[in-house]
Structure formats: C-alpha cells, structure tokens
C-alpha positions in Angstrom: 0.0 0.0 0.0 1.3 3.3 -0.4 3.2 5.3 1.8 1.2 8.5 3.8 3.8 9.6 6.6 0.8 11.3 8.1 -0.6 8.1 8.8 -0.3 6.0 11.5 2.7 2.5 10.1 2.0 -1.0 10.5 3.5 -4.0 9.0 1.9 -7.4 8.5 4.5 -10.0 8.2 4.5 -13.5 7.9 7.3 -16.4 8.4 7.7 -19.2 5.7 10.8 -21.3 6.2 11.5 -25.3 4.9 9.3 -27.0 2.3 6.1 -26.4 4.4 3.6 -25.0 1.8 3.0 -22.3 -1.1 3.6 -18.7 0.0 0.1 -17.6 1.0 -1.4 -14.2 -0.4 -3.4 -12.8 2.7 -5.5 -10.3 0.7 -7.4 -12.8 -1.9 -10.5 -12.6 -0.4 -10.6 -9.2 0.3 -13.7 -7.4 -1.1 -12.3 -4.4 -4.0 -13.4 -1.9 -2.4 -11.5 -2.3 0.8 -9.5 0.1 2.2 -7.4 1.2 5.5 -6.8 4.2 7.5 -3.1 2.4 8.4 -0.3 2.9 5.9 0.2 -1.0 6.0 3.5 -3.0 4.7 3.4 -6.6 4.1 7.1 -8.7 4.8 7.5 -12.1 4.5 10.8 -13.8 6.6 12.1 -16.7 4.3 14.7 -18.9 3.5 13.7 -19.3 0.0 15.4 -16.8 -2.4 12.8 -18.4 -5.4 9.4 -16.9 -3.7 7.7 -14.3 -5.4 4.8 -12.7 -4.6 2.7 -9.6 -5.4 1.7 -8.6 -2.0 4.9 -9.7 0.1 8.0 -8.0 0.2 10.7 -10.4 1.4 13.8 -10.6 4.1 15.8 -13.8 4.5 16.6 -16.0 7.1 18.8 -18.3 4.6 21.8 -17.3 6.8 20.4 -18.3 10.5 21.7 -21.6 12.1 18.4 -22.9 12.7 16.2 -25.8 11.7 13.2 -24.4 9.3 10.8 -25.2 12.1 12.5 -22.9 15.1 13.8 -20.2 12.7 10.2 -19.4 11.9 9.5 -18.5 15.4 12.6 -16.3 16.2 10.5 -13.6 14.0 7.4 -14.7 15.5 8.5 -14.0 18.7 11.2 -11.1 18.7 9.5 -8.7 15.8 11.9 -6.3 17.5 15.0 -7.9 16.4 13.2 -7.9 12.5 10.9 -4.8 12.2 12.7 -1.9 13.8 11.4 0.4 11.0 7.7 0.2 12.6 6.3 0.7 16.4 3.3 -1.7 15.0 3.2 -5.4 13.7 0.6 -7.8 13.2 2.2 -11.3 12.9 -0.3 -13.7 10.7 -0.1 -17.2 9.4 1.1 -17.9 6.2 -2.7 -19.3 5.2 -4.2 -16.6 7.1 -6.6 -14.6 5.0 -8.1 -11.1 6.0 -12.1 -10.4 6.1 -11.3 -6.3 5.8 -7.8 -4.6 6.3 -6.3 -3.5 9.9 -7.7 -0.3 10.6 -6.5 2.3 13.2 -9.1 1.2 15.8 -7.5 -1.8 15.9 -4.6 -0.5 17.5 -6.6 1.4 19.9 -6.0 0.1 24.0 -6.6 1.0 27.2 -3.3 -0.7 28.2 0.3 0.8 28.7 0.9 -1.2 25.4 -0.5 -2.8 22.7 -0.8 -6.8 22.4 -3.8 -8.0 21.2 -4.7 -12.1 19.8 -7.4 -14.6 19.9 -8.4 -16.9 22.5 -8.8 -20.9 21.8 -11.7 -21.7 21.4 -11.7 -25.3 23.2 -9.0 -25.6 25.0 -8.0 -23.7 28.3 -4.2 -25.0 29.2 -1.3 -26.3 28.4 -2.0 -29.9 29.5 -4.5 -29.7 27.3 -3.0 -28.2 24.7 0.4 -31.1 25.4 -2.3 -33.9 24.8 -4.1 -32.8 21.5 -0.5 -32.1 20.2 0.5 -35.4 20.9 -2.7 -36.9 19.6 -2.0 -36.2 15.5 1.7 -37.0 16.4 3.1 -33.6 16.1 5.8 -33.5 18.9 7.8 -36.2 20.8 6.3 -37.0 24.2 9.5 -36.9 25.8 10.2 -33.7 24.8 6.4 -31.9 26.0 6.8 -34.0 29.3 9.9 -32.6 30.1 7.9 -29.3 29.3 5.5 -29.4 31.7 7.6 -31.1 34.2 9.7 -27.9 34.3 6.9 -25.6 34.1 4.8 -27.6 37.3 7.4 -26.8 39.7 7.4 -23.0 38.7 3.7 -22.7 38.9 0.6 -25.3 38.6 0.1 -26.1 35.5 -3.8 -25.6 35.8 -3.0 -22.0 36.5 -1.6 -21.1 33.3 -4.9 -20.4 31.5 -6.6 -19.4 29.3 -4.6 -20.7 26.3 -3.9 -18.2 23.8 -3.9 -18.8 20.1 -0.9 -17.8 18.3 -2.0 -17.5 14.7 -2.3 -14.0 14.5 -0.9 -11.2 16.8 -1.0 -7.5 17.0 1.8 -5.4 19.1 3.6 -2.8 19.8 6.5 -4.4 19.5 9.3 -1.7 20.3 7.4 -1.9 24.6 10.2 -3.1 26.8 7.5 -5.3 28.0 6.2 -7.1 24.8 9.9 -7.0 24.3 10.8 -9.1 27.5 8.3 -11.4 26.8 9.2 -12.2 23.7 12.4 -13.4 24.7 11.0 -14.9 27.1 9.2 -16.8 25.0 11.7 -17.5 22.3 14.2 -18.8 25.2 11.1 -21.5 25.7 10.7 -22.3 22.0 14.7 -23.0 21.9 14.4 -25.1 24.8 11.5 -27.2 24.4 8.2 -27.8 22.4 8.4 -26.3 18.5 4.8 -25.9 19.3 4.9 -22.4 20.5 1.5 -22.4 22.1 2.8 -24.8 24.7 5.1 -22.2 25.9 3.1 -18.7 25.6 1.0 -18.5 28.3 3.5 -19.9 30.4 6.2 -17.1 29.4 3.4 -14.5 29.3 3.0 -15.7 33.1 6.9 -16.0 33.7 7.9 -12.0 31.6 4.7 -10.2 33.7 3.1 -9.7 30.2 -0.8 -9.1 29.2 -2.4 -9.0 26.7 -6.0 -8.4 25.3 -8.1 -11.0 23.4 -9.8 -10.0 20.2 -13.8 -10.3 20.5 -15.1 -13.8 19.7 -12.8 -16.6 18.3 -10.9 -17.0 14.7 -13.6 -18.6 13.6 -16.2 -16.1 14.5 -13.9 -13.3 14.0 -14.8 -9.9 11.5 -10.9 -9.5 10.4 -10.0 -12.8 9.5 -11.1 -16.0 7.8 -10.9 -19.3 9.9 -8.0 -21.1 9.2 -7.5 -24.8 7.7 -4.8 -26.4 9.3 -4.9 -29.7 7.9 -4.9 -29.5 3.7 -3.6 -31.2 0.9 -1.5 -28.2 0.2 0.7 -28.4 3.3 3.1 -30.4 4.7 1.8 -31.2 8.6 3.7 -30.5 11.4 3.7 -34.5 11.8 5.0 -35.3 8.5 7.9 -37.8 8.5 10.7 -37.4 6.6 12.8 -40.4 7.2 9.8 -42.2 6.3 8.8 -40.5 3.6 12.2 -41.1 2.4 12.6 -44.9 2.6 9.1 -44.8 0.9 10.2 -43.2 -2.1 14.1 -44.5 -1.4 14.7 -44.7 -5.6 14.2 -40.9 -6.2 17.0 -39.0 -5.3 14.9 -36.0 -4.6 12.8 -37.6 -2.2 15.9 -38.6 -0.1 17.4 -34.8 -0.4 14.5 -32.9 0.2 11.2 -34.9 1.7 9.4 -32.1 2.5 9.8 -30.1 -1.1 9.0 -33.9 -2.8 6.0 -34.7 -1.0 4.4 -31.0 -1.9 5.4 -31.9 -5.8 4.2 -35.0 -6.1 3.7 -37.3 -2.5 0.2 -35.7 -1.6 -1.4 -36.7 -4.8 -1.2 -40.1 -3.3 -3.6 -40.2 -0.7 -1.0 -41.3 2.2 -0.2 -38.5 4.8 3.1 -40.1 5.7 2.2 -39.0 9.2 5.0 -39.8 12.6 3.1 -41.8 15.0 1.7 -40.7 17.7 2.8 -41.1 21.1 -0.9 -40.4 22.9 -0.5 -43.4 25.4 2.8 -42.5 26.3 2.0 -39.2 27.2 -1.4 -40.5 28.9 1.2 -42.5 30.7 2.6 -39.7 31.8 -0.2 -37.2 32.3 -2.0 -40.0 34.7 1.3 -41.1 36.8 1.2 -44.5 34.8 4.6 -46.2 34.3 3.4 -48.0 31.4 5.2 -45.5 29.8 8.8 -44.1 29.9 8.4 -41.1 32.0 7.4 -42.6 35.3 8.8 -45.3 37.4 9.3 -48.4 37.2 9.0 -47.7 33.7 7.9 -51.0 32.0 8.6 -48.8 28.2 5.3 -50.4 26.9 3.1 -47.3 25.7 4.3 -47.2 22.1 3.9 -51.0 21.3 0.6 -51.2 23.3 -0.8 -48.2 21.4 0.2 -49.8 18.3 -2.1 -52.9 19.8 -4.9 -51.0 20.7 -5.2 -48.4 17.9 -7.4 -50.1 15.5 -10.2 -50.8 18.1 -9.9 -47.5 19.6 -11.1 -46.1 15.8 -13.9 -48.3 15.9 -17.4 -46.8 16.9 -17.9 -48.6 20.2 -16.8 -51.7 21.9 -16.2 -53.3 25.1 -13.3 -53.8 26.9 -12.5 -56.2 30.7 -9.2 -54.8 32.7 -8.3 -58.0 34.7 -6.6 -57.0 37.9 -4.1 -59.8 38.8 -2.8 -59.1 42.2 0.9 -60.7 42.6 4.0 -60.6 44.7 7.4 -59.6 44.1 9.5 -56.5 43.2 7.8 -56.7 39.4 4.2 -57.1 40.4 1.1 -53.9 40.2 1.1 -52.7 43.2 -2.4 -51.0 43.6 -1.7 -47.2 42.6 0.2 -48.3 39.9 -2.5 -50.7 38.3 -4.8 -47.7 39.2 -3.1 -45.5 37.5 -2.8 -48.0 33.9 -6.7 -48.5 33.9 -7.4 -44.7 34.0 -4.7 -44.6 31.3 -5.9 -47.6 29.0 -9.8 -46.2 29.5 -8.6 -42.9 28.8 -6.8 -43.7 25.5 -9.6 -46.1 24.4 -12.2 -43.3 25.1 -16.6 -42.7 26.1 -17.1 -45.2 23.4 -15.6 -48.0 24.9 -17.4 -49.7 27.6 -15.3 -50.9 30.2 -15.4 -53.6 32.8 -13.1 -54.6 35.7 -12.8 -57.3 37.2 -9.5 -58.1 40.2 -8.4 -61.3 41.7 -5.1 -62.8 43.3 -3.0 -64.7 41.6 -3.6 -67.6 43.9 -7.5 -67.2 43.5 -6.1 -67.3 39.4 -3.8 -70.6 40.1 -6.6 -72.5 42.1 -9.3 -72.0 39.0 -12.1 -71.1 41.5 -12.8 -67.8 39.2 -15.2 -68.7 36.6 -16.6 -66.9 34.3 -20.0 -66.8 32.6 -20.4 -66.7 29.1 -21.6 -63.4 27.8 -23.3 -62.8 24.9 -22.1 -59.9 23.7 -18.3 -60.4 25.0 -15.6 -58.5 24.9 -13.2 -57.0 21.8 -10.5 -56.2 24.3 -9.2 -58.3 27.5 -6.1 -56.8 29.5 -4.8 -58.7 31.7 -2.7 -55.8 34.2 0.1 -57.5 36.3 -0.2 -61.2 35.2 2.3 -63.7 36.6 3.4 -65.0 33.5 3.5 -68.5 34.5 -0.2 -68.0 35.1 -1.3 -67.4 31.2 -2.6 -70.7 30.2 -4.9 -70.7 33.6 -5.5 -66.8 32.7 -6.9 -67.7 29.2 -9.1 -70.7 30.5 -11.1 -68.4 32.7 -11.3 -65.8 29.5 -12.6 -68.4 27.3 -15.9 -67.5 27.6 -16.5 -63.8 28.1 -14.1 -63.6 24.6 -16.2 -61.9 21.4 -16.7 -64.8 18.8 -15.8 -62.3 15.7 -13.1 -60.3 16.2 -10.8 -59.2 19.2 -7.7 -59.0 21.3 -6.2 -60.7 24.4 -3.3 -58.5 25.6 -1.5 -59.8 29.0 1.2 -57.0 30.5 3.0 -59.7 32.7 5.0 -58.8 35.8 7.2 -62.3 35.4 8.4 -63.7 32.0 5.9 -66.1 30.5 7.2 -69.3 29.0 7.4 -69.7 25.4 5.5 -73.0 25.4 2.7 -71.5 27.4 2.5 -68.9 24.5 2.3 -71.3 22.1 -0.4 -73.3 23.7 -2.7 -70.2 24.2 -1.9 -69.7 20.3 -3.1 -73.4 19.7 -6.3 -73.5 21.9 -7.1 -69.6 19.9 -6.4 -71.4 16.5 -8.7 -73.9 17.5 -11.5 -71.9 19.1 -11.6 -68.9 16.4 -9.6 -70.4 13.6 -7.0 -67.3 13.3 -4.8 -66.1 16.1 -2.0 -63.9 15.7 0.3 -63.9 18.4 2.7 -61.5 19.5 5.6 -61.7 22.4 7.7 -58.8 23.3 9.6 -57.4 26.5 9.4 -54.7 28.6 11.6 -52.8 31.1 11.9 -52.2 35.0 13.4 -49.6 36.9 14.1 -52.6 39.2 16.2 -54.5 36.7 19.4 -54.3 35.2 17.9 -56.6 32.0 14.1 -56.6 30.3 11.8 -58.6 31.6 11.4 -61.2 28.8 8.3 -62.2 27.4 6.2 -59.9 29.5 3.9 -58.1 26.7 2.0 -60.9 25.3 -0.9 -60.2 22.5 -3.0 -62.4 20.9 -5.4 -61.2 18.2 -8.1 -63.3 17.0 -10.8 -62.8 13.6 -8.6 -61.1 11.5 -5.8 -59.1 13.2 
C-alpha cells in the first residue's frame, strides 16, 4: 500500500521457512473496495530466495543456524529484532486470510501497550493443549513431558490459563515489556516444544506480560477467515521425513528434500506419511502410569501397546475387561500403579468404549475357583494388568468365555516372564477356538532390573488381526 507519513505504520508480516507450503497471499478474499486508514506494509521472513509474490515483500533468514521449524518463530517471537522500522506489527499465518484490512481502531487500547490475539476456542491450558499435540503426532512426548515437568514446579500447570492462540498477533513491538516477553518466549521455544503455544501462556506468566483477546474466536472473527490447518496443500507438522524417504528411497529428490517432494508430487497419493503418535505414552505420563517411559518403574510399553490398541480405539464402540491380577514380588502392580494403567488404558480407548473390571489374586487365578460366565455380547478387548506369567494358560481358560466370537484381542502385561511354550499353547487352543490367532511376544523394562523382563507383553489377536 502506499506510503502516507501522516498516517499512523503497521507492517503485516509472515514467516515461511523449509518445504512447508505455497507462500500464501493474505488479501485474496478481500472485497475491492477495501480500504485502510493504516499505511500498511506486508514482509514475509524466508529462506527461499525463489518466492515471489505480489503482496509480500521479502527478508531472508537463509543465513540463520536454525532448523526451518525454530527459525520461523525467532520472527514470530522477537519482531523487534526484525521490524525496527515500525512501532506496530501484526504477525499472521502464512494461510491466514483477511475479512477487511487493519484499521487504526485496531490498535486502539486502554493498556500501557499494545498486544492484542485470539483466545482458543476449546482448550484452556497447556496440559491440554500437550495432549491434542501429541494426539496427531506432532511433537515427541518426551520432549512436552519434560515441558510441563519444568513448568509444574514453577507454577501449577492448571494456573496457566486461558490458552492463547498464536496464529495472529497485534503489538507494539518496540514496549520493553512485549519485548521481554518475547524473549521470554523464544528462550522456551529454543528449549522445548516447537509448538509455541505450549510455551506462551507460560512465558506470558513467567515475563509479567498481558495481553488483550480479540472479541469472539478465529472462527467467528470480523478480520480474519478461519484457518485450515490440515490440507492437501501443506506439509503437517507431523509429517515424516525419514519415512517418507525410505518410501520413495529410488528418487534422489525424495531422499534430499522430503518435504519439497511430498508438496510436488507425495500428496497426490492419498498417504499422509504421518510420525506416529505417542498419545498413550504421554497418557502415561499425564495419569502417573509407568506403562510408559516417564514414570517409574517404567515398563517402556506405551508405544507398542498403542500400536495394539489403535485399530479398536477407531472403531465406533466396543467393550473392553481390565483384569486385575494381584501378585507378589518387586515386578508385580502394586495398587496405585494398576490404578493409575486402567485410567490410562480407558482414557486412550475413550466414552465409546465400555469398560469392565474385574480383580483377583493370583492364587484365587492358580486355584481355578474364578469362573466366568459366558456373555453374549463379549468382549473385543481383555487386559490382563500384572499377570504372573507362568499364570497365562490358567488366565486364558477363565477368558474363554467372556471372549467376542468375531473379532478381538487378548493382551497380557505380565510382571514375570511367561514361558514360550505356554504362548504357544494359548496360540493353539485360539487357532482352535476362532480359527485365526495372531500372536505376538515382546519385553518390557523395569526400573528394578538391570535386564528386560522377557516375554512380558503378550498379544493375541483373533478374527482377522
């Protein structure tokens, strides 16, 4: 737009570094008649010397020792390092798209300073905000748990509300305070999560910040046009590269570049080439579990169980039994800790799920006295939680009949190695009862012991796997 000095400056600027997507243009659904009472300038930070674009004017980042996905936030965060030319910026999205232009009213506040964004609309923390980012696989849980582990003994964790959306933000950016936080905040985004909501309530929190919401939500909002995360033109946050590469392992171009490849030609085919998720694990740790590898003992069996229970938790309802099998020894459940992996296991599987539990000793297990009636509905899931392993054959007797006839899984987590001929009689007697069985026998880990404890995740998957 063209300069007036006696107007009031503002710049809209955008970040697009790595093979992530097309450059967007934010004004092409703008009505032609619209107009601003801002002298507005449009920059785009990049790393690609190619772009072009009619509205953007463009300053590289081709030079900064960063991965593509933390350069784009040092912008993000620290406009005052960037945009020292203006006392306004309004950071956007690149596939942000504007309803009507910034006008001067926008800038208007009844603060010392200017920082204005949306609220989320669903969620209201971080915790929250930790689990639906690890839900569609777009961070490591290790990584967010170590997050929220260092920001719970600052401050609880339920305190650092509401969540703030950070897809488009207006500030005065030259305010020693916006300024503080935004180191703040880039210090977090170095440190921990690439997901920078994780970290920007917290450091609003941490720098003494504030900041104003805009009325209503982005997807109710007068300036700007909801935004579509997920679309064929983008590579996701939880795209995998390394996969995507062995995938397409006979094209050069795929192996140098996976990102650039997959927006030429990989998402014409359908596949999403999505990392996997680590929900359970970091269910594992949200709930205290140590099915996972955050908490002690750490048995390191969240990844391979979620890859067990994943196909039933996308079905539209079933019914699951959690078998409590109360042992002895330095291996067994203790209470909490079997506690702890129900609310985990019902959690992950979800409302649709209908569970049952049922707890016994493992003498009442070894004696046989526990029968069980046949049901005629049965179940598509049985966990057995703290199974002695030399205890399976008895175990799978008493399951027999509660077991659906169609389809279903038997999953033991076992707190003493099972014997390999006990597996494969349970795999004979399921061959024979259902006619299919796949069988599956892995270890797990102790905080305890020095080795795995063998043969202590035990699947078998009837009616076909």
């Amino acid at each position: 737009m063209s300069s007036n000095t006696s107007r009031t400056r503002l710049v809209v600027y955008t970040v697009l570094t790595g093979s992530k997507e097309a450059l967007g243009n934010p004004l092409a659904q703008l009505p032609p008649d619209a107009s601003s009472d801002l002298d507005i300038d449009f920059v785009c930070f990049t790393d690609n010397r190619a772009l072009s674009s009619p509205v953007w004017s463009f300053r590289y980042l081709d030079r900064l020792p960063l991965p593509p996905e933390k350069a784009s936030r040092r912008p993000k965060a620290m406009p005052q390092d960037y945009l020292p030319e203006w006392e306004y910026s309004l950071y956007i999205d690149n596939i942000v798209l504007f309803k009507r232009l910034p006008q001067a009213a926008d800038l208007r506040t009844e603060r010392p300073y200017l920082f204005k964004l949306f609220k989320h609309p669903t969620r209201s923390n971080p915790l929250q905000e930790a689990e639906a980012i690890l839900q569609i696989g777009y961070e490591k849980a290790e990584r967010v748990a170590a997050q929220l582990d260092f920001y719970a003994k600052l401050m609880p964790l339920e305190e650092i509300t509401p969540l703030s959306t950070c897809t488009v933000m207006l500030r005065q950016h030259g305010h020693a305070q916006v300024q503080g936080f935004g180191r703040t905040w880039w210090e977090q985004i170095l440190n921990f999560c690439k997901r920078d909501q994780m970290s920007f309530d917290f450091s609003l929190k941490s720098s003494g910040a504030a900041v104003e919401y805009f009325p209503g939500t982005m997807g109710d909002s007068e300036l700007v046009y909801k935004t579509v995360n997920m679309h064929a033109g983008r590579v996701l946050a939880n795209f995998d590269p390394v996969r995507y590469g062995w995938m397409h392992r006979d094209d050069p171009e795929a192996r140098r570049d996976p990102r650039a490849h997959y927006l030429k030609a990989g998402q014409h085919t359908g596949q999403d080439y999505a990392a996997r998720s680590e929900l359970l694990e970091f269910l594992s740790y949200r709930y205290g579990s140590s099915l996972g590898n955050q908490v002690a003992p750490r048995r390191n069996l969240a990844a391979p169980l979620q890859l067990l229970l994943q196909p039933y938790r996308l079905e539209a309802q079933g019914r699951m039994l959690i078998v409590r099998v109360l042992a002895e020894g330095e291996t067994a459940f203790d209470a909490a800790e079997a506690g702890q992996a129900e609310v985990v296991l019902a959690t992950f599987m979800g409302a649709k799920y209908e569970g049952v539990r049922l707890e016994l000793t493992s003498a009442q297990l070894a004696s046989g006295t526990i029968r069980l009636q046949p049901d005629a509905r049965g179940y598509e899931l049985v966990v057995l939680l703290g199974l002695p392993g030399e205890l399976l054959t008895q175990a799978y007797a008493m399951l027999v009949p509660v077991l659906t006839a169609a389809r279903g899984l038997l999953c033991a987590i076992a707190c003493t190695p099972a014997a390999v001929m006990d597996v494969a009689r349970v795999e004979q007697a399921m061959l024979q009862l259902r006619g299919s069985c796949l069988t599956g026998v892995q270890q797990s880990l102790h905080d305890s012991l020095e080795q795995p404890l063998r043969n202590s995740l035990l699947s078998f998957e009837w009616g076909g796997g």
